[in-house]
C-alpha positions as CSV (number, residue, x, y, z in Angstrom):
1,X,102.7,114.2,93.7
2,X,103.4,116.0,97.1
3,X,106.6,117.3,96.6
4,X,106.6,117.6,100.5
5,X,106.9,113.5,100.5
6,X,110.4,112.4,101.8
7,X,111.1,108.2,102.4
8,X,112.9,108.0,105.6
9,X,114.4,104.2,105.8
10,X,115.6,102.1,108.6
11,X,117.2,99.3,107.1
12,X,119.6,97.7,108.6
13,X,121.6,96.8,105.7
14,X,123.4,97.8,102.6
15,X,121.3,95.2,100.7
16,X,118.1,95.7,102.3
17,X,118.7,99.6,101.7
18,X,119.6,99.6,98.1
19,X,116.3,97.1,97.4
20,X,114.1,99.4,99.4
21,X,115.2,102.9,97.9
22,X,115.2,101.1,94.7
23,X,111.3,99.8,95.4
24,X,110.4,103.9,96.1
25,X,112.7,105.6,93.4
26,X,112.5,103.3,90.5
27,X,109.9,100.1,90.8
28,X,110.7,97.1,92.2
29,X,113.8,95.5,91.5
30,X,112.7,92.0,92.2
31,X,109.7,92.2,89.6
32,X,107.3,90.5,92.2
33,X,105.7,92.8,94.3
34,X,103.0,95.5,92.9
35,X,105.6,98.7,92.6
36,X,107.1,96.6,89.4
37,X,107.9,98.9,86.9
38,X,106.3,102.0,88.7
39,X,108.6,104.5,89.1
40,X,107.5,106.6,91.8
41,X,110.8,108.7,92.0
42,X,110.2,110.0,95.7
43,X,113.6,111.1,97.5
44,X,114.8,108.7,100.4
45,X,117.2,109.1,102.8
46,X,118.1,107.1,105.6
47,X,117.7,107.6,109.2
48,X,121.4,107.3,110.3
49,X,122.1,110.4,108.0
50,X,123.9,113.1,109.5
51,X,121.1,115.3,108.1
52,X,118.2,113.4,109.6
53,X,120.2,113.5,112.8
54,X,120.4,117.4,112.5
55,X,116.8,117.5,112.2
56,X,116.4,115.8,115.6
57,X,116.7,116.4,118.9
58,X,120.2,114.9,120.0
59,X,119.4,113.5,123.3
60,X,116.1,111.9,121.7
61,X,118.0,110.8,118.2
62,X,120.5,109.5,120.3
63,X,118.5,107.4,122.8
64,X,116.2,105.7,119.7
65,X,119.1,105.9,117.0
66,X,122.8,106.3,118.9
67,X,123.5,103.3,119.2
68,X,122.8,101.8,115.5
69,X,125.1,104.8,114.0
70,X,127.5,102.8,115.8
71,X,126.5,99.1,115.0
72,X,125.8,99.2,111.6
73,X,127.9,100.1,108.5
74,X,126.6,103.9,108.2
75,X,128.6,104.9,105.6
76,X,127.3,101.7,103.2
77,X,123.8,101.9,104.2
78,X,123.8,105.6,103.5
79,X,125.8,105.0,99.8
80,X,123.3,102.2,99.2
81,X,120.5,105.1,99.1
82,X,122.2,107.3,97.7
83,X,123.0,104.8,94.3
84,X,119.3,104.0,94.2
85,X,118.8,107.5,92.3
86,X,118.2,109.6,95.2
């Protein structure tokens, strides 16, 4: 496996984040799509991080992203992938 490989998610949602990073990290947790039980173990991280905003440009992050850090519940989406394992 390319240890280069990194999931960077968009979700907009604790839920939807935690099923996702599960999907990627562990298999899929619903047991109906194709990743079922394959545990593909690559890292995620989410795209309101602080540390995928530090590997941006600001005024770019901040035009596409700004606006959702400030919408959305950052600090659950971002603990939702980081209790899938990653």
């Amino acid at each position: 496996m390319d240890e280069g490989v990194v999931v960077v998610l968009g979700t907009p949602d604790p839920d939807s984040t935690d099923i996702v990073a599960q999907t990627v990290t562990t298999g899929d947790p619903s047991y109906a799509g194709p990743l079922t039980g394959v545990a593909l173990r690559l890292p995620v991280i989410h795209v309101l991080d602080e540390r995928v905003a530090a590997q941006c440009d600001p005024d770019t992050y901040s035009a596409e992203i700004g606006v959702m850090v400030d919408a959305l519940d950052t600090s659950a989406i971002i603990a939702a992938t980081e209790s899938a394992g990653t």
